[in-house]
PDB file with one MODEL, atoms N, CA, C and O in Angstrom:
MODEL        1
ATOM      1  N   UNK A   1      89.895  37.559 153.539  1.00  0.00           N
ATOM      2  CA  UNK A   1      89.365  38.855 153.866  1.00  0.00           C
ATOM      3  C   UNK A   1      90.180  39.534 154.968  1.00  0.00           C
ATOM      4  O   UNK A   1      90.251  40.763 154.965  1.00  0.00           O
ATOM      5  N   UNK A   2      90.852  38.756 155.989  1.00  0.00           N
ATOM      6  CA  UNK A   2      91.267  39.164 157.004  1.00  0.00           C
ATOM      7  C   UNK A   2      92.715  40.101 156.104  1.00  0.00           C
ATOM      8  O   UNK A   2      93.158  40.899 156.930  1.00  0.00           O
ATOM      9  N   UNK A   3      93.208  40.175 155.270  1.00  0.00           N
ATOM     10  CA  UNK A   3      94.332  40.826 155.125  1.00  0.00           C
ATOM     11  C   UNK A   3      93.909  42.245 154.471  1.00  0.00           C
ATOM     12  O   UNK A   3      94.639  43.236 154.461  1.00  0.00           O
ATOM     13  N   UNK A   4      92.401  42.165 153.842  1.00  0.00           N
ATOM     14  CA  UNK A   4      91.724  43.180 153.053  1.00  0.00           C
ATOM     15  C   UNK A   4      91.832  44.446 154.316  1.00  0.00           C
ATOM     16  O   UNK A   4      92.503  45.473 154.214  1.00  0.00           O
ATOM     17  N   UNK A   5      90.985  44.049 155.490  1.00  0.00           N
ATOM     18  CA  UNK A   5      90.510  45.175 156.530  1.00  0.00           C
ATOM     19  C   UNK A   5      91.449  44.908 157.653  1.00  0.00           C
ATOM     20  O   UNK A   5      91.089  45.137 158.807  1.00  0.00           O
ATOM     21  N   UNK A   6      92.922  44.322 157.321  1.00  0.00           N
ATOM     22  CA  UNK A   6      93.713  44.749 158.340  1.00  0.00           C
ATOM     23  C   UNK A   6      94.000  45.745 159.262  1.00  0.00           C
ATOM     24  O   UNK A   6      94.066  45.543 160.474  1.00  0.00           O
ATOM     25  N   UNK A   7      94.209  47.051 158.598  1.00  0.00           N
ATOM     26  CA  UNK A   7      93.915  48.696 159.218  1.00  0.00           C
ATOM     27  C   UNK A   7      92.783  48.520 159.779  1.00  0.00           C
ATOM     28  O   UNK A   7      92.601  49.371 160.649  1.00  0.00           O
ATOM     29  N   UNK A   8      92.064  47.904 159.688  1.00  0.00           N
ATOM     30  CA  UNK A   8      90.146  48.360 160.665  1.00  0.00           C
ATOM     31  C   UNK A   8      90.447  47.428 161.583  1.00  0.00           C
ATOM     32  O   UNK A   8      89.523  47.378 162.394  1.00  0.00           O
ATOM     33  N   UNK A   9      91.510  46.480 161.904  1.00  0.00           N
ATOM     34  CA  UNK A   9      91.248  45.603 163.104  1.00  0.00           C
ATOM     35  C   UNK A   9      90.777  45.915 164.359  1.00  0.00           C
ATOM     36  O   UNK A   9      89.737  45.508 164.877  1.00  0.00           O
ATOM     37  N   UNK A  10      91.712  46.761 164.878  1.00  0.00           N
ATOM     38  CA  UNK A  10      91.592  47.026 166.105  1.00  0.00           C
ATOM     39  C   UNK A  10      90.680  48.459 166.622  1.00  0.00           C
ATOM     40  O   UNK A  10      90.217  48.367 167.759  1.00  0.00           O
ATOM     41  N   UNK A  11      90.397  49.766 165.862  1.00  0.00           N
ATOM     42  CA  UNK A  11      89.151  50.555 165.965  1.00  0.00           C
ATOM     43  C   UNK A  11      87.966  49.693 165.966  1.00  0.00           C
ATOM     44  O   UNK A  11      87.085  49.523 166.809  1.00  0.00           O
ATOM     45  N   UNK A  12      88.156  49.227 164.884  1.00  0.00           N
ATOM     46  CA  UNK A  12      86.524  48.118 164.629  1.00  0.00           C
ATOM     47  C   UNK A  12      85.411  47.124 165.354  1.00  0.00           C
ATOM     48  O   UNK A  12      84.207  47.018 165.588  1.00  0.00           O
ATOM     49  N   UNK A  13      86.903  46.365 165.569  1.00  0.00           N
ATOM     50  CA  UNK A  13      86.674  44.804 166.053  1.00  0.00           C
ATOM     51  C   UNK A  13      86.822  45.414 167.851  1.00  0.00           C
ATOM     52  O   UNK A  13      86.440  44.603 168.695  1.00  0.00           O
ATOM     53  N   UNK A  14      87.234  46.469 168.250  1.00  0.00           N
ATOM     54  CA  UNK A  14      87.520  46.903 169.882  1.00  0.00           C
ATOM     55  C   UNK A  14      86.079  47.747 170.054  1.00  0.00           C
ATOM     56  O   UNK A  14      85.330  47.180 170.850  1.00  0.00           O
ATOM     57  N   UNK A  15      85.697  48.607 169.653  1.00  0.00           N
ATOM     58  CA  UNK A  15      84.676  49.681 169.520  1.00  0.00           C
ATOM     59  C   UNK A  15      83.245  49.291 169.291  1.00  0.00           C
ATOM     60  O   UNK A  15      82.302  50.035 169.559  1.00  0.00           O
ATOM     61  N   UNK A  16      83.073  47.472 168.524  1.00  0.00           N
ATOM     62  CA  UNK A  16      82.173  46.554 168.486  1.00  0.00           C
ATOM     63  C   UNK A  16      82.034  45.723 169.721  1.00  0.00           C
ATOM     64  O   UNK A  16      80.972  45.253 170.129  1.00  0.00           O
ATOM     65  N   UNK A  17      83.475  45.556 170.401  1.00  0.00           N
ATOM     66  CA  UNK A  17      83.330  44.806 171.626  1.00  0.00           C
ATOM     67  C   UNK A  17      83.152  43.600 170.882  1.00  0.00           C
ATOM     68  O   UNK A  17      82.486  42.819 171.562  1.00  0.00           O
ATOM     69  N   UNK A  18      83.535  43.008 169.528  1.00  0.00           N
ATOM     70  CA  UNK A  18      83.332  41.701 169.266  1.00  0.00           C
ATOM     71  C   UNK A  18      84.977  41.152 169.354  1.00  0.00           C
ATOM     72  O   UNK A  18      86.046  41.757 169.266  1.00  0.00           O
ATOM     73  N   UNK A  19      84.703  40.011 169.526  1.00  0.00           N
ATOM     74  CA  UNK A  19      86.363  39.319 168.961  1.00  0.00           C
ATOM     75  C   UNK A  19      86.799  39.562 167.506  1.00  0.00           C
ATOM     76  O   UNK A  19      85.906  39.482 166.663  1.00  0.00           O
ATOM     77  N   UNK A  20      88.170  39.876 167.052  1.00  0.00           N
ATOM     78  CA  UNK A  20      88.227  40.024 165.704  1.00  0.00           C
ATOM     79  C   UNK A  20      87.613  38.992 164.894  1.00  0.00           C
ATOM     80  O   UNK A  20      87.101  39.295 163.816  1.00  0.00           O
ATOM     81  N   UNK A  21      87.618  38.032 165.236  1.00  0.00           N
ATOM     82  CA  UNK A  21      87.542  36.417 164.036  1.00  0.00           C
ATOM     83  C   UNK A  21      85.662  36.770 163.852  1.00  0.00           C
ATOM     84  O   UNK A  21      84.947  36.710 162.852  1.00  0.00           O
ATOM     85  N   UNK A  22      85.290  37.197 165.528  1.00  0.00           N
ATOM     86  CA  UNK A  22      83.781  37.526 164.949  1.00  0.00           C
ATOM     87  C   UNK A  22      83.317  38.849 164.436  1.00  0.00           C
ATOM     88  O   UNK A  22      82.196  39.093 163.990  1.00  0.00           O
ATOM     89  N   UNK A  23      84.349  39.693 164.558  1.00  0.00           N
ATOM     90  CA  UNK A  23      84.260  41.206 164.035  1.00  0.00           C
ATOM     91  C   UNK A  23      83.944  40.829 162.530  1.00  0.00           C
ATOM     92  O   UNK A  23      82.888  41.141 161.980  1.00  0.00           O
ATOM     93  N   UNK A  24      85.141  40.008 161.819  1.00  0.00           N
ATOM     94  CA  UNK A  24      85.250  39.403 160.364  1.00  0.00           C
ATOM     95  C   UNK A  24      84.019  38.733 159.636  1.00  0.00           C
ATOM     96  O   UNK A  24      83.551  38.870 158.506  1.00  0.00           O
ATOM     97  N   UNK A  25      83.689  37.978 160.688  1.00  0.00           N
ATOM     98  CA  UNK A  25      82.748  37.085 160.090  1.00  0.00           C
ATOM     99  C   UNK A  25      81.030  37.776 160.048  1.00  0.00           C
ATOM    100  O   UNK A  25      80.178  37.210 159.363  1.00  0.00           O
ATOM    101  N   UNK A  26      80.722  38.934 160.795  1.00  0.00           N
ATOM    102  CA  UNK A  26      79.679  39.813 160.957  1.00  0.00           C
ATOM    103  C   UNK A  26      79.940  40.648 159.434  1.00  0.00           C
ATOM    104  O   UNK A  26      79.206  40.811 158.460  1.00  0.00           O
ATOM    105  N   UNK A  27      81.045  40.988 159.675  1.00  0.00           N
ATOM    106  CA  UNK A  27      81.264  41.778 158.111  1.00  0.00           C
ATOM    107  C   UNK A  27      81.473  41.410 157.045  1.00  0.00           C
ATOM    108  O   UNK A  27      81.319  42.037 155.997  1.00  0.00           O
ATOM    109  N   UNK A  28      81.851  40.341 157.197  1.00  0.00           N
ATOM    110  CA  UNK A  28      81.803  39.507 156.176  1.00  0.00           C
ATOM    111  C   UNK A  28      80.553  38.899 155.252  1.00  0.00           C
ATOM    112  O   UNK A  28      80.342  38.673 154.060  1.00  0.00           O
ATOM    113  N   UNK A  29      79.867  38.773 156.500  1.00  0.00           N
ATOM    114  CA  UNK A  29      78.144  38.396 155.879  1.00  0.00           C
ATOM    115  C   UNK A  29      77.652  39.759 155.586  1.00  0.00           C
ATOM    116  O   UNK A  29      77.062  39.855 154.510  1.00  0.00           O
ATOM    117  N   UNK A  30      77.770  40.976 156.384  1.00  0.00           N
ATOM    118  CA  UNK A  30      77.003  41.948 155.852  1.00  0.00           C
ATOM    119  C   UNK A  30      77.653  43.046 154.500  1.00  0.00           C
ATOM    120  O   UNK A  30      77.361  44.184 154.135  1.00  0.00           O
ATOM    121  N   UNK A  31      78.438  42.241 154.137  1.00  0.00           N
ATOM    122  CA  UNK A  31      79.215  42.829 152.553  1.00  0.00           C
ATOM    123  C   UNK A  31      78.716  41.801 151.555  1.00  0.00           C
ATOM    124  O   UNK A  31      78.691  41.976 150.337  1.00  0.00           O
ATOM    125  N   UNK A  32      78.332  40.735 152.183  1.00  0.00           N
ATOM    126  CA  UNK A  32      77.474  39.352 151.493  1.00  0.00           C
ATOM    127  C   UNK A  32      76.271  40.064 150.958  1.00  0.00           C
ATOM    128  O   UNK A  32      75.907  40.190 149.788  1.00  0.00           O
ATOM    129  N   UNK A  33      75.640  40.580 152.261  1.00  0.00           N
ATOM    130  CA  UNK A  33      74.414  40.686 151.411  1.00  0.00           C
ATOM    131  C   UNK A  33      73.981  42.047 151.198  1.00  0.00           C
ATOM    132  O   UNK A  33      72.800  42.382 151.290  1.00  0.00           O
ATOM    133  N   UNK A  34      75.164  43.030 150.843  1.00  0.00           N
ATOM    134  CA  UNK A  34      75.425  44.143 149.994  1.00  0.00           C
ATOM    135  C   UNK A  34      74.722  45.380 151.014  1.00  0.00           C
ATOM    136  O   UNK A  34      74.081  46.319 150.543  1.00  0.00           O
ATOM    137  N   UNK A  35      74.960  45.197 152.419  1.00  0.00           N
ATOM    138  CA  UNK A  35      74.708  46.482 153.219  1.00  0.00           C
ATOM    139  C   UNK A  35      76.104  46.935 153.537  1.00  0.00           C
ATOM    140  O   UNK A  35      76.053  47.991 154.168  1.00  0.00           O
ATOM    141  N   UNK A  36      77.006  46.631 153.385  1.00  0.00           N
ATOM    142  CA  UNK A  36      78.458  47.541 153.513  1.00  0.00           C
ATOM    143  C   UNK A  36      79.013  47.392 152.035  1.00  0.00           C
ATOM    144  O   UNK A  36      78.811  46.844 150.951  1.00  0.00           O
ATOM    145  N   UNK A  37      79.964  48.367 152.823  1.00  0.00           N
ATOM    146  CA  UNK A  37      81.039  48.100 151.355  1.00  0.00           C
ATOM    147  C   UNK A  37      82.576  48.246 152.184  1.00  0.00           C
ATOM    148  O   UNK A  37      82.437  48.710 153.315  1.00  0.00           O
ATOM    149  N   UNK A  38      83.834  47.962 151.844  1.00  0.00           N
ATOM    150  CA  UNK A  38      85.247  48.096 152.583  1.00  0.00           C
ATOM    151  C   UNK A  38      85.561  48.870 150.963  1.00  0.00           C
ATOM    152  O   UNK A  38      85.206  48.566 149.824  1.00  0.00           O
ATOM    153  N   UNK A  39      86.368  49.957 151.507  1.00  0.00           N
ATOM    154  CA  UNK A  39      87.080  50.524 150.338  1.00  0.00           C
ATOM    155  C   UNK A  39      88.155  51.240 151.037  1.00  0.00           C
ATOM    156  O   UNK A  39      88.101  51.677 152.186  1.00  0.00           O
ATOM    157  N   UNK A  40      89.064  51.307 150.277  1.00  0.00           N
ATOM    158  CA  UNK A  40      90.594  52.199 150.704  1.00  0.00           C
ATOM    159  C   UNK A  40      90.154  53.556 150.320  1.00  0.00           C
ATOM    160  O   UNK A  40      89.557  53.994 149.337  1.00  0.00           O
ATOM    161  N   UNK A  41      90.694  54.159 151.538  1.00  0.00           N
ATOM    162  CA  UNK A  41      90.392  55.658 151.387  1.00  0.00           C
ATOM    163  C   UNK A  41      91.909  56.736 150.699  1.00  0.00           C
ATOM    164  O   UNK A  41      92.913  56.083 150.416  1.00  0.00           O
ATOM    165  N   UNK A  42      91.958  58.041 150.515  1.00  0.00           N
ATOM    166  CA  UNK A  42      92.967  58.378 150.175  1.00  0.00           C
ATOM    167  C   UNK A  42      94.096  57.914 150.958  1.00  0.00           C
ATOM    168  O   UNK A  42      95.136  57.440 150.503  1.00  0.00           O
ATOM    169  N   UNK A  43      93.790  58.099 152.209  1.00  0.00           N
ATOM    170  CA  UNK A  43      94.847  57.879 153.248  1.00  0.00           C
ATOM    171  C   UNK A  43      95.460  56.431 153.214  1.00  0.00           C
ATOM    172  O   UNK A  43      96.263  56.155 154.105  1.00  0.00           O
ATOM    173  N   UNK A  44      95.138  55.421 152.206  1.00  0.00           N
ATOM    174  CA  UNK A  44      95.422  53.951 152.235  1.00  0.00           C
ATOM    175  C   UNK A  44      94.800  53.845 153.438  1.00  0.00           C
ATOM    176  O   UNK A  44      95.387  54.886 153.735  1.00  0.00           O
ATOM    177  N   UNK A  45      94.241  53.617 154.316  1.00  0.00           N
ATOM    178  CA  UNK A  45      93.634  53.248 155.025  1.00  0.00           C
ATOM    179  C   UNK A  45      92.035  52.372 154.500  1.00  0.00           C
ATOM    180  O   UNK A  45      91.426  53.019 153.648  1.00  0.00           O
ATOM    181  N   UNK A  46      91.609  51.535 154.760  1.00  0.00           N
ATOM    182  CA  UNK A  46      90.389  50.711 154.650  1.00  0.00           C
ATOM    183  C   UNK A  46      88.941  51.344 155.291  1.00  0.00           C
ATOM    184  O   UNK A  46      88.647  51.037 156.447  1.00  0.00           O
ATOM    185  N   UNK A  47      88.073  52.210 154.525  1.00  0.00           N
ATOM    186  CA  UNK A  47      87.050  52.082 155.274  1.00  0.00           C
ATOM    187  C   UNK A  47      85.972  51.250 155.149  1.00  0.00           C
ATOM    188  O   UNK A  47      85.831  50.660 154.078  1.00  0.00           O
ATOM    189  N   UNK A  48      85.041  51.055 156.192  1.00  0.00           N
ATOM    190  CA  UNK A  48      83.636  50.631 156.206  1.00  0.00           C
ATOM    191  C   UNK A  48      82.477  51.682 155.611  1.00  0.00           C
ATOM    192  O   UNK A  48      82.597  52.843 156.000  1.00  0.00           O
ATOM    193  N   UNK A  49      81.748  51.489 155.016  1.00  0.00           N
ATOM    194  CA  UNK A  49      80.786  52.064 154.815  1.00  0.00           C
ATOM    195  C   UNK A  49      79.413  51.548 154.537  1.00  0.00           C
ATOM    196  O   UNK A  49      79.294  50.323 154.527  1.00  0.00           O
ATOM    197  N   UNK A  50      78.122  52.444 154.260  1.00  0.00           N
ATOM    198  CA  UNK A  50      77.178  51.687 154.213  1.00  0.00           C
ATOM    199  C   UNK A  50      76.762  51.286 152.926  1.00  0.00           C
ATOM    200  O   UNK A  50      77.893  51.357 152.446  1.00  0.00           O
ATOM    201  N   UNK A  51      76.246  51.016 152.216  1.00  0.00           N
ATOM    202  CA  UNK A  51      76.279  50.657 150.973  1.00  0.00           C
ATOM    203  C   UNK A  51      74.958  51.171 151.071  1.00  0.00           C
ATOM    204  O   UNK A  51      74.323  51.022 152.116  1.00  0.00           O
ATOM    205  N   UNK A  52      74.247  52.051 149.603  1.00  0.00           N
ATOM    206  CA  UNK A  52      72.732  52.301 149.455  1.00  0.00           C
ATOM    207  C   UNK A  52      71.896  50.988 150.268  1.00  0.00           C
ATOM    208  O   UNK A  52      71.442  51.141 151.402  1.00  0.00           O
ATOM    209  N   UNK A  53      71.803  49.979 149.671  1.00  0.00           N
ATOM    210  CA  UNK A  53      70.846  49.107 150.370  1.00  0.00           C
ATOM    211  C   UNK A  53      71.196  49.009 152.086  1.00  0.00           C
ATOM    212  O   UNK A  53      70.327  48.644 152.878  1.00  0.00           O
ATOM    213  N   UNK A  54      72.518  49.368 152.501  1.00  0.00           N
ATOM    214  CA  UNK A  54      72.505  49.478 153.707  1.00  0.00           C
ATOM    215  C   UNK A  54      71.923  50.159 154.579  1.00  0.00           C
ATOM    216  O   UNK A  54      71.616  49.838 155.727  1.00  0.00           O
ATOM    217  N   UNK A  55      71.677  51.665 153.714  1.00  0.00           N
ATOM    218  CA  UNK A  55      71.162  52.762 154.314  1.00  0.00           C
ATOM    219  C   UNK A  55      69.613  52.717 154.208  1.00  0.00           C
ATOM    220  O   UNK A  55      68.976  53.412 154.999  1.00  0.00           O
ATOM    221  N   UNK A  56      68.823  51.803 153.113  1.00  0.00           N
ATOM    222  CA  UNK A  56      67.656  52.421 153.124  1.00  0.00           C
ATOM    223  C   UNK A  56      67.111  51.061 154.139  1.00  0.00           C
ATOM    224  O   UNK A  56      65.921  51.169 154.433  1.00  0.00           O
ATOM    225  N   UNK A  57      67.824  49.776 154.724  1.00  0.00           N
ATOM    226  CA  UNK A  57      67.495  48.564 155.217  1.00  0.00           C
ATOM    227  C   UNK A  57      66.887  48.882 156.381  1.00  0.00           C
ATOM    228  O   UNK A  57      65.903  48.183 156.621  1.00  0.00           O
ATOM    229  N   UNK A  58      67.226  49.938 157.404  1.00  0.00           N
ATOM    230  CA  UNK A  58      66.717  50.079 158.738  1.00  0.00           C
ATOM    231  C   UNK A  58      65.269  51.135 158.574  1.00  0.00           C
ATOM    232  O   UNK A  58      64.314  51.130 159.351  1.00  0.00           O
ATOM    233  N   UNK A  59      65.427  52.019 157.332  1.00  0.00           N
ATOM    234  CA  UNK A  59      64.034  52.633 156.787  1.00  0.00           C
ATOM    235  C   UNK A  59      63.139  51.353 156.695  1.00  0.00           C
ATOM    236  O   UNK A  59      62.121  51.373 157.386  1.00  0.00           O
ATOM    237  N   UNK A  60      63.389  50.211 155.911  1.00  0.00           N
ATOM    238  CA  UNK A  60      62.239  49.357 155.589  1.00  0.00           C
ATOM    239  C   UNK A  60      62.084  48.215 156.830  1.00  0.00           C
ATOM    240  O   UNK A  60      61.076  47.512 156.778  1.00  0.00           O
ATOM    241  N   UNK A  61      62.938  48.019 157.830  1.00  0.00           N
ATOM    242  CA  UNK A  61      62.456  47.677 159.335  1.00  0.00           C
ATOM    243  C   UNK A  61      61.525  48.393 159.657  1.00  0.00           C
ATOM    244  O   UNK A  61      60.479  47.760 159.796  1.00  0.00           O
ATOM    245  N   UNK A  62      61.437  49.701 159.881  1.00  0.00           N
ATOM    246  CA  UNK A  62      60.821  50.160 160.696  1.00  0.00           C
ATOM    247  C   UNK A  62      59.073  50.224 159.683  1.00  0.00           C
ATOM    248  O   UNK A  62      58.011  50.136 160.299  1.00  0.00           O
ATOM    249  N   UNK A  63      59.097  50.313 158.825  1.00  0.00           N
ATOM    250  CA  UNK A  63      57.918  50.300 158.092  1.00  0.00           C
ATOM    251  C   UNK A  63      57.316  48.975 158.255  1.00  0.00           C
ATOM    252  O   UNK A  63      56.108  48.738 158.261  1.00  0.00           O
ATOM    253  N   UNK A  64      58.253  48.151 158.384  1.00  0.00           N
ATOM    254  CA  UNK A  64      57.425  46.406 158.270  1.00  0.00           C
ATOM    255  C   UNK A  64      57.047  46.452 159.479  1.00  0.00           C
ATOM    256  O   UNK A  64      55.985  45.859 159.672  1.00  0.00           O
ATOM    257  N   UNK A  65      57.855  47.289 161.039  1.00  0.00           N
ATOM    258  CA  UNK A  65      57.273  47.265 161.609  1.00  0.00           C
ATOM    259  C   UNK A  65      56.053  47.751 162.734  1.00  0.00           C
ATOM    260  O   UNK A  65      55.454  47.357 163.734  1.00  0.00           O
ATOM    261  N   UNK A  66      56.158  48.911 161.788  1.00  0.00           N
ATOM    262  CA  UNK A  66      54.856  49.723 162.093  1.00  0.00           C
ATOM    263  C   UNK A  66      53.787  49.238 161.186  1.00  0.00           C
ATOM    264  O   UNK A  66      52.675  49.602 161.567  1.00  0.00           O
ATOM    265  N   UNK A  67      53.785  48.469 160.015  1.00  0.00           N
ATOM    266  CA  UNK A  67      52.684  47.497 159.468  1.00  0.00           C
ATOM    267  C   UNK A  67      52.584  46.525 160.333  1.00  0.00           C
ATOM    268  O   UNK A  67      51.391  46.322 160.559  1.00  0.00           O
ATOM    269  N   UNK A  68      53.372  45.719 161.019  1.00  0.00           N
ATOM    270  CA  UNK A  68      53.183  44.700 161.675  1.00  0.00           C
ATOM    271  C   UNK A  68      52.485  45.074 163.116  1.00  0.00           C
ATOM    272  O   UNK A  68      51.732  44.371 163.789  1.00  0.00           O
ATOM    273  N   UNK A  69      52.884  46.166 163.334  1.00  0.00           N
ATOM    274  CA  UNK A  69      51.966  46.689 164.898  1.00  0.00           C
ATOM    275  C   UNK A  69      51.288  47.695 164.487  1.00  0.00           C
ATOM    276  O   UNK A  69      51.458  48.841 164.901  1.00  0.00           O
ATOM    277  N   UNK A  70      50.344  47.309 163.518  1.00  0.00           N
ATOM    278  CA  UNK A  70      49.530  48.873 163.918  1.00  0.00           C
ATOM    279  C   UNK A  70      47.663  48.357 164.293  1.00  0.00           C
ATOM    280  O   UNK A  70      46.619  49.010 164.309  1.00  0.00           O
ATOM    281  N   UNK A  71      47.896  47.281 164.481  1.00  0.00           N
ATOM    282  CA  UNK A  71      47.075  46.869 164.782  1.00  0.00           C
ATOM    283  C   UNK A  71      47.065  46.139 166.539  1.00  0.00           C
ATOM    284  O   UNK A  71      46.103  45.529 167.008  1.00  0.00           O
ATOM    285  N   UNK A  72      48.184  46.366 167.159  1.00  0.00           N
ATOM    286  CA  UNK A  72      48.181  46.372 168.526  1.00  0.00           C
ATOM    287  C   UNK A  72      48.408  47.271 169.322  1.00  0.00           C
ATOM    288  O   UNK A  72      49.303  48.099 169.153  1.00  0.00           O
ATOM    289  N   UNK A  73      47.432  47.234 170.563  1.00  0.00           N
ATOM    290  CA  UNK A  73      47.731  48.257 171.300  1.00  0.00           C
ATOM    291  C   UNK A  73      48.267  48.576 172.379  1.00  0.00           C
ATOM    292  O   UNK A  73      47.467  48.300 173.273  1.00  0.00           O
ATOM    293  N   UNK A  74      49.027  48.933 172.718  1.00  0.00           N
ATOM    294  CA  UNK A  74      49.770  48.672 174.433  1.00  0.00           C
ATOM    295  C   UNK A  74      49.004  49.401 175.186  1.00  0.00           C
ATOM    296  O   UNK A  74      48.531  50.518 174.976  1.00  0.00           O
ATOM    297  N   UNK A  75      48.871  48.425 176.430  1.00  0.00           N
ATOM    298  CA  UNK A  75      47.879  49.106 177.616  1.00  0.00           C
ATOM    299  C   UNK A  75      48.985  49.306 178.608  1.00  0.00           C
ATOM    300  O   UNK A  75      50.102  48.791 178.576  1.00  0.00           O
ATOM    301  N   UNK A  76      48.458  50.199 179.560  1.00  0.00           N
ATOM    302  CA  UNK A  76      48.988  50.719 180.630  1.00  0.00           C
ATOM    303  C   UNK A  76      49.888  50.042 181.693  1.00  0.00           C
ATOM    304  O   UNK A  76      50.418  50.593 182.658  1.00  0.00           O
ATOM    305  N   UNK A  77      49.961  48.675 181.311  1.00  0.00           N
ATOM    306  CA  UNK A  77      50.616  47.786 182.276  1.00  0.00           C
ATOM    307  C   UNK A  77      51.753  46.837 181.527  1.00  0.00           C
ATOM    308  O   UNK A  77      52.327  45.819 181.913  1.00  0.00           O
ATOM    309  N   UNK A  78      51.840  47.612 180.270  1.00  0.00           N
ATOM    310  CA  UNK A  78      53.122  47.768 179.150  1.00  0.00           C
ATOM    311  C   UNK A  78      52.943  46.159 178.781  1.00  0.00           C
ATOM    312  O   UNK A  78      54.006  45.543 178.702  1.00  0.00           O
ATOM    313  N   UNK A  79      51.569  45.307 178.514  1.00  0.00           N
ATOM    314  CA  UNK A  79      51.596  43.734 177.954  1.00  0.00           C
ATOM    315  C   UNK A  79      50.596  44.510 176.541  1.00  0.00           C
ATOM    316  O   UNK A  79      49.645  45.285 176.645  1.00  0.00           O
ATOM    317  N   UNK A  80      51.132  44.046 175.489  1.00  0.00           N
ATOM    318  CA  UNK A  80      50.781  43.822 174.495  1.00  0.00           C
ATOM    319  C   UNK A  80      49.011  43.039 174.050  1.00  0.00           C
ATOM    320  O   UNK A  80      48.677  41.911 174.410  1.00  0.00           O
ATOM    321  N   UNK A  81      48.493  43.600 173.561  1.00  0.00           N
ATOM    322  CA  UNK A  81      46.839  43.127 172.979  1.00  0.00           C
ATOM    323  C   UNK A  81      46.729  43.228 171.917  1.00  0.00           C
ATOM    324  O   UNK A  81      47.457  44.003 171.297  1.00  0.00           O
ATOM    325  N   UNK A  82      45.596  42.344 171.188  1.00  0.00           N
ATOM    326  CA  UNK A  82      45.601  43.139 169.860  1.00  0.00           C
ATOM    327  C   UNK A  82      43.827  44.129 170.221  1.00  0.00           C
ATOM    328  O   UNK A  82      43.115  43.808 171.172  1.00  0.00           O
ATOM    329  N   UNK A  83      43.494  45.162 169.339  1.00  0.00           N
ATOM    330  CA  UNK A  83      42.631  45.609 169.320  1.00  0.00           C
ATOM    331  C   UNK A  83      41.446  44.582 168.860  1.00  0.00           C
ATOM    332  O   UNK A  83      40.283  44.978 168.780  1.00  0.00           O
TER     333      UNK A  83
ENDMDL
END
């Protein structure tokens, strides 16, 4: 993979603040499980992008987790209760 997103090394892997080898291996799993995609753009250049399931993944966080808290209530001294 490392020769695929060569061009994205250093924007990518610098702008993440990760090490490249872990820049790779983050993207690597998240093209695994089909929230990116790497494609060459006109410019031959490599981009990142999000892939549909990438985009709708942080929509269905936030729903699991407003199901998961909507039954607690935060009090005034910001500790968690349930109703």
């Amino acid at each position: 993979m490392s020769e695929f997103i060569s061009d994205v090394r250093d924007e990518k892997s610098l702008t993440s603040r990760l090490s490249y080898q872990t820049f790779l291996e983050y993207l690597e799993w998240l093209e695994n499980q089909g929230l990116v995609k790497v494609a060459a753009s006109d410019d031959g250049n490599k981009r990142i992008m999000l892939s549909e399931k990438g985009m709708e993944t942080p929509k269905r966080l936030v729903e699991w987790i407003k199901e998961m808290m909507r039954d607690v209530k935060i009090s005034s001294c910001n500790s968690l209760r349930e109703v």
